[in-house]
N, C-alpha and C positions, 0 to 999 in steps of 0.2 A: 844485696852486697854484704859481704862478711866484714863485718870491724873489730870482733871481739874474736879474737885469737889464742893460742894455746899459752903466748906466752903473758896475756890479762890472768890468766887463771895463775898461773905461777908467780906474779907479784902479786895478786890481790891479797891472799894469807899477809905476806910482810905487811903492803900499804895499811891491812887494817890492823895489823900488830903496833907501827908506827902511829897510828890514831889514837889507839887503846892506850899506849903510852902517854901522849900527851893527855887525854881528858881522864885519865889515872891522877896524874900529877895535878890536876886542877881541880878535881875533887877532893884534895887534902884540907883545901880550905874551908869546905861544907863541914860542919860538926855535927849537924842534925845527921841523924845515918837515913830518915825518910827521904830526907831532899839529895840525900849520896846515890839511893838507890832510885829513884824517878832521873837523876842526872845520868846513873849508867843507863836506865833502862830508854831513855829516849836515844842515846846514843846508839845502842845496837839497833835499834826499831830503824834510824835516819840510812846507817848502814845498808842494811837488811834491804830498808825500801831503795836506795841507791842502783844494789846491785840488782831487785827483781826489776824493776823499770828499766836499766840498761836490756837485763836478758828477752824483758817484753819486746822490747821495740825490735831490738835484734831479730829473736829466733818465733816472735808472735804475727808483729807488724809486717817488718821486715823494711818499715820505711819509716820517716819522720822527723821534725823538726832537730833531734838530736844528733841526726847522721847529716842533715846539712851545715849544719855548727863545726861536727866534726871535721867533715871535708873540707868547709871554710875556712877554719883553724891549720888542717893541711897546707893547704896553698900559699896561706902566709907566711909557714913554718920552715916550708922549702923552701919559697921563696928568697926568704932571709937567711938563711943558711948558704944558697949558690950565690948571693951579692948582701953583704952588710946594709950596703947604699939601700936599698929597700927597706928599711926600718921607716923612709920618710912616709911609707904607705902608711904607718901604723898611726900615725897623727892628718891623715889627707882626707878629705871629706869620703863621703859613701860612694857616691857618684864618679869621684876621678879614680877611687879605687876597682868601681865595678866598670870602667876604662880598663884600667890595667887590667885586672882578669878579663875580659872580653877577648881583648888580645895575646894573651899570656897564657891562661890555663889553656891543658889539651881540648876540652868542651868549655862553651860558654852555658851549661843545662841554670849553673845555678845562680847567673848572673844579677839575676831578679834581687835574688835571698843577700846576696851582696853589694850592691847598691840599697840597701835597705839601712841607714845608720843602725837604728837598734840593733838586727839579726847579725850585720859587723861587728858589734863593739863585742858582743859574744865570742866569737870566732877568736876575738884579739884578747879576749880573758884565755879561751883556752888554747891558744895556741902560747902565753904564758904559760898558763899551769900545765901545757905540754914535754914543759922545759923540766918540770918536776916528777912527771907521771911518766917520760918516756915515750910520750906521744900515743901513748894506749888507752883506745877510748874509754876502758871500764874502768879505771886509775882515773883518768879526766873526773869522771863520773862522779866518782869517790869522793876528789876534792871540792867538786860541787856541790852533793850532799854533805859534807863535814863542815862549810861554810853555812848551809842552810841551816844546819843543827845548831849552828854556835848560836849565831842572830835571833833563835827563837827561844835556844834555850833564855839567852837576855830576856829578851821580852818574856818568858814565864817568871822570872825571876821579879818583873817589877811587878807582874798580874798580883804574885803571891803576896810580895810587900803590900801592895793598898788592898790587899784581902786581909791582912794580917794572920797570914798563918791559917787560915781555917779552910777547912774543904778543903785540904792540902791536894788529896788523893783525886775528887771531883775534877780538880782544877787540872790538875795532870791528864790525868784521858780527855778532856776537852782539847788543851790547848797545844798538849804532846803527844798523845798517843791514837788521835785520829786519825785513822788510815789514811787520807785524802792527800793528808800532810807530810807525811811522813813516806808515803807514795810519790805520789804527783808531785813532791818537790823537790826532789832528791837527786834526779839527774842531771845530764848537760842540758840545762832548759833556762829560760829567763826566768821561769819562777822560781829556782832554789835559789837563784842570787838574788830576786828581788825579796821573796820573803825571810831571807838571811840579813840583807841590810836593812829591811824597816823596823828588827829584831832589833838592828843595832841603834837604830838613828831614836827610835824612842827609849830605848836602854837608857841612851847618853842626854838624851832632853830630859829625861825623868831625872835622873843623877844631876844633872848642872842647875837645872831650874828648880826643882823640886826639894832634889836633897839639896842643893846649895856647895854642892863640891865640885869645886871647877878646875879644869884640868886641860892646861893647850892642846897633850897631845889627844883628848876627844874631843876635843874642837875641830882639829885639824880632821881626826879620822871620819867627822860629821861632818866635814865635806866634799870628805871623797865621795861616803856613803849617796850623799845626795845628790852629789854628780853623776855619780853611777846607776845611782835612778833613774835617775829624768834622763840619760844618755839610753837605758831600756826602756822605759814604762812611764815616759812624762804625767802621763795620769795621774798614778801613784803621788806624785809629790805635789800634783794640785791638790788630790782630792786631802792627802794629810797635812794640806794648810790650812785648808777650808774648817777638817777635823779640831785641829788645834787653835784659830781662831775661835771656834764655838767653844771649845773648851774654857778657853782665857777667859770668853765674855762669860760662860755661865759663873766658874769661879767669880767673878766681878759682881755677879748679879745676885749671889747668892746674899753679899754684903749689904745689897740695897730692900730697903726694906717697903719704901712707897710704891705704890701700885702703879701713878702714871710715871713716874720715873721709869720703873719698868717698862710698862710700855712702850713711851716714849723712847729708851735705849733700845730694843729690840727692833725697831720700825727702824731705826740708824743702821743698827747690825744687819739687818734683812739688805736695807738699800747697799751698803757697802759690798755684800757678798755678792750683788745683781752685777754690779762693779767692776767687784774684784775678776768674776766671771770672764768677763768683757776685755778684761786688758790681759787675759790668760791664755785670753784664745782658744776659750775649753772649746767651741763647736770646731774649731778645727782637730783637737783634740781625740774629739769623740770621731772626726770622719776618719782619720786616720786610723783609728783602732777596729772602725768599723770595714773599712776596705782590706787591712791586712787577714782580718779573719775571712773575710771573705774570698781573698784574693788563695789562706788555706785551704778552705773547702774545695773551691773551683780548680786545685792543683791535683788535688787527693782523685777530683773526680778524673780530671785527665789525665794522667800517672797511671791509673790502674781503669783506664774504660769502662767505670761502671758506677754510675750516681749512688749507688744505692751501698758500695766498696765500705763507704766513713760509715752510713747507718748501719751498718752492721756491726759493724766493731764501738762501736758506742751508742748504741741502741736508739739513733733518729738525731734527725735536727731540727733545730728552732725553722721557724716558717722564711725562706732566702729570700721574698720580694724585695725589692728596692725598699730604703726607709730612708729617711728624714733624721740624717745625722749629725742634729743640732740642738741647745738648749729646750729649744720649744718641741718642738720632736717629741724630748726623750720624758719632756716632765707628762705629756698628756701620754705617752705611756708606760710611765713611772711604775702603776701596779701591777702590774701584765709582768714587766722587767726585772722587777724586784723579787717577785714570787719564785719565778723563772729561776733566777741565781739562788736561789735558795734551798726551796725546797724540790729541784726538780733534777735529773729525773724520776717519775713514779714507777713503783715498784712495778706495773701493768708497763712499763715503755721500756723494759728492760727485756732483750733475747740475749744479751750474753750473761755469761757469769759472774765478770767482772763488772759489769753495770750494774749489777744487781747489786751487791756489797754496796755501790755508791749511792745508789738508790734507799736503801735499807738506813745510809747514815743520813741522808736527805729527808728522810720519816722519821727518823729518831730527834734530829733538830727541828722538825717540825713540830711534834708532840712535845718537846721540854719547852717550846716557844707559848703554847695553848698550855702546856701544865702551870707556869707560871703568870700568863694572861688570867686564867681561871683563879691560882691562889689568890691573885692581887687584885682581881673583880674589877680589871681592867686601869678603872681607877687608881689605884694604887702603885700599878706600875708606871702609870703618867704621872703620878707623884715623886715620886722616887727618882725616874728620869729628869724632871725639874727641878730635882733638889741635890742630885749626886751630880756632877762633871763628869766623873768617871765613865759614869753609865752614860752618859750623854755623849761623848767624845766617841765610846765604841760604837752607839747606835749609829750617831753619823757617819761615820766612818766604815760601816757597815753596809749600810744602805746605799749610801755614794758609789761603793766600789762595786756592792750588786747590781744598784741603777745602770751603772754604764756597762758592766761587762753582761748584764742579762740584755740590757738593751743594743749593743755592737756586736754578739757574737752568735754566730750564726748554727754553731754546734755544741751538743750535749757534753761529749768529749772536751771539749776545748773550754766551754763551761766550768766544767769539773778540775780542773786546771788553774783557770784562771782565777776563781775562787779559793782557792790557797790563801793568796794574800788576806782575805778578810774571814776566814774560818775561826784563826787566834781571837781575834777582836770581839767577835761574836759567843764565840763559848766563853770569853772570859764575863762578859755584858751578861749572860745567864746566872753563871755562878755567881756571882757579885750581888744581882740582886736577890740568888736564892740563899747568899748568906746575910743580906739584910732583913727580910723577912721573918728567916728564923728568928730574930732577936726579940716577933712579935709570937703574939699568943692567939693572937685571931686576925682575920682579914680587914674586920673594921678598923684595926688602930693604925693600919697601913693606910689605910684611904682618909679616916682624920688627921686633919691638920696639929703640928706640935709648935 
């Protein structure tokens, strides 16, 4: 199906002129000219990735979660356009609306994708930002990468503040200029808007709680942010409760100086997060995320008659047997799942070319992970992790969001994807601790106590 037509190429020059414009004007305020130029140069990279992702899916794929977004966003588009009175679609559950399309649209193919609330709420962003782009999908596209840039740039913005400035440049190719990122998120996809709002949502928690500058209207826009999350990616905003509760208690703990005290508060913290778990209804959580990947795989295979169609194009998938889509499940295989998300796929599991790149950066995070294991003689880096929040808040928050998405998702591609959200967290959790280190002269004074 053709969506990207003669006249996407004829706006896309202005759309990115009108971009350039605005983050022109907003780089006036940056006086460092380093932090001017990493702010233009992630901007074009967000671009750049926006439009090769659209052109991939188009003229590579030729299918995918982005053209059903689109078409979604169609149907509402029109819809509201032939009768106003439909607008009450735009507020009606998944369900009563994938009713109405059932009976409404010419084909019912994508009914599934629209009674699905999240894969809706999508549809109903872009079929807004339809209203601005013309209703053309590589403009859609556009404002969906331009939002993902803004949110991350925030969040590099506070990485650099509690780094204070140092490893400026490091900190940049990690948390901005990884292909992954800057690829994989930049489309009409859930993940440019989920990793553009958690840009935003810890921007504004860091500024109100931290810096002490409070301000309604981020008040307000943090709860959009986080309605808008949990209406995509409910996960997301368990798992950065979880993250930020651990954070609060280690700040707290850092204060205390008695060992069973210690203790004793930690055995509280453990129980409450068993708890907290429980009334969140993360196992439902997790089965849900675990059937919708599954439920893509299984589409991909019958779409194009050929199992082996997705492995091709993303060089293999995780093992599809049935699992055990619950707490208990997922902690006994927590290091399988973990690893999975992280470091994989290996450079040997890669036949195309573009897996390869992903792969290649999937070895590179793997080596900076063992380079600093090694400096820190292990010890060290459990010291540091015990003694910074910082560093503790991205580990877990790292780990969590790899736990679940290595352990629910069934493909390498989807993987690769899905991990956006924690790629920031994670190179910034590197950098951080390789700029505490350096402050030391040798490995022992890291591993002794001060």
């Amino acid at each position: 199906m053709q969506n990207i037509t003669i006249i996407d190429y004829l706006l896309l020059p202005v759309y990115l002129y009108i971009f350039y414009i605005i983050v022109r004007k907003r780089s006036i305020k940056y006086t460092d000219a380093e932090i001017r130029k990493i702010f233009f140069t992630t901007f074009w990279l967000r671009m750049f990735g926006s439009v090769a992702y659209t052109m991939m899916v188009q003229y590579y794929y030729g299918y995918g979660d982005s053209f059903t977004y689109y078409l979604g966003s169609n149907f509402l588009r029109d819809q509201l356009m032939q009768d106003p009175g439909n607008i009450k679609y735009f507020f009606a559950p998944a369900q009563e609306v994938g009713r109405w399309y059932e009976v409404t649209a010419e084909n019912s193919y994508h009914m599934g994708y629209v009674s699905t609330a999240s894969n809706l709420f999508i549809m109903k962003l872009s079929a807004l930002v339809s209203i601005l782009a013309f209703n053309k999908f590589l403009i859609i596209s556009l404002f969906f990468g331009f939002f993902s840039f803004a949110g991350q740039w925030r969040l590099f913005l506070v990485f650099n503040d509690i780094n204070k400035g140092k490893n400026l440049k490091l900190l940049a190719y990690g948390v901005l200029y990884t292909p992954s990122l800057w690829f994989w998120a930049s489309g009409l996809m859930k993940d440019s808007i989920c990793l553009g709002a958690i840009g935003f949502i810890v921007a504004i928690l860091y500024k109100v709680f931290l810096k002490k500058q409070f301000s309604l209207k981020d008040i307000l826009f943090l709860v959009i942010l986080v309605y808008t999350v949990y209406a995509i990616k409910s996960y997301i905003i368990i798992v950065l409760a979880v993250s930020l509760a651990t954070f609060i208690f280690a700040r707290f703990m850092i204060t205390v100086k008695n060992i069973v005290v210690k203790g004793l508060l930690t055995l509280i913290f453990f129980f409450a997060s068993v708890v907290g778990a429980y009334v969140s209804n993360l196992n439902e959580q997790l089965q849900i995320l675990a059937e919708e990947s599954k439920i893509q795989v299984d589409t991909y295979q019958k779409n194009y008659g050929n199992s082996n169609a997705e492995d091709e194009r993303t060089s293999g998938t995780v093992e599809t047997k049935e699992i055990d889509a619950s707490v208990t499940g997922m902690i006994l295989h927590s290091p399988a799942a973990i690893f999975t998300c992280l470091f994989r796929p290996f450079i040997w599991e890669s036949r195309k070319i573009m897996v390869l790149f992903t792969a290649l950066e999937s070895s590179l995070l793997l080596f900076c992970t063992l380079y600093l294991l090694f400096k820190t003689r292990v010890l060290g880096f459990v010291r540091i992790l015990f003694s910074n929040e910082y560093v503790l808040f991205s580990l877990i928050l790292s780990l969590l969001f790899a736990l679940i998405i290595g352990f629910t998702t069934y493909n390498f591609g989807t993987i690769i994807r899905y991990k956006t959200i924690l790629l920031p967290f994670y190179y910034f959790m590197l950098v951080h601790i390789y700029t505490i280190i350096q402050k030391y002269k040798s490995p022992d004074k890291i591993i002794a106590p001060v």
